[in-house]
C-alpha positions, 0 to 999 in steps of 0.5 A: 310652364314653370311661371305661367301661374305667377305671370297670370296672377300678378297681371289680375288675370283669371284662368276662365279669362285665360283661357277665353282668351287664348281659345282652351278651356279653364281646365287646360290651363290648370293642367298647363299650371300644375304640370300634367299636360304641356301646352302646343308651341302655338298655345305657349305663343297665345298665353305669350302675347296675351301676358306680354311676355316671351316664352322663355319667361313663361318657361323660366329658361335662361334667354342666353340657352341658345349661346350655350349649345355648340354648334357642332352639337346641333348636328351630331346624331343621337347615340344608339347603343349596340344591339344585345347590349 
């Protein structure tokens, strides 16, 4: 989570209070911070409410990402290449 530190850090919110808060571990949160591990949708959500903010500011996404993907996009299945290639 590309903001999850600078969010937490410009609220005055340690990673202990973090992660009391939201039910993980101190070190989780800073695996989460220094990307080795990735959080659960349902852990993004926590850390979400407790910083009030969305999760696509947690993620530094564009808010506007859905509008950029096709419709026709959504339900064309994955390319497989041929066997023996």
């Amino acid at each position: 989570m590309k903001n999850l530190k600078s969010i937490r850090k410009q609220l005055g919110i340690t990673q202990v209070e973090l992660a009391n808060q939201s039910g993980c571990t101190q070190t989780h949160v800073s695996d989460i911070e220094n990307g080795i591990h990735a959080p659960s949708i349902a852990l993004a959500e926590r850390f979400a409410d407790i910083l009030k903010v969305s999760i696509d500011q947690l993620l530094d996404r564009d808010s506007n990402v859905s509008q950029k993907i096709k419709p026709e996009e959504c339900n064309t299945p994955p390319q497989v290449a041929p066997e023996g290639v």
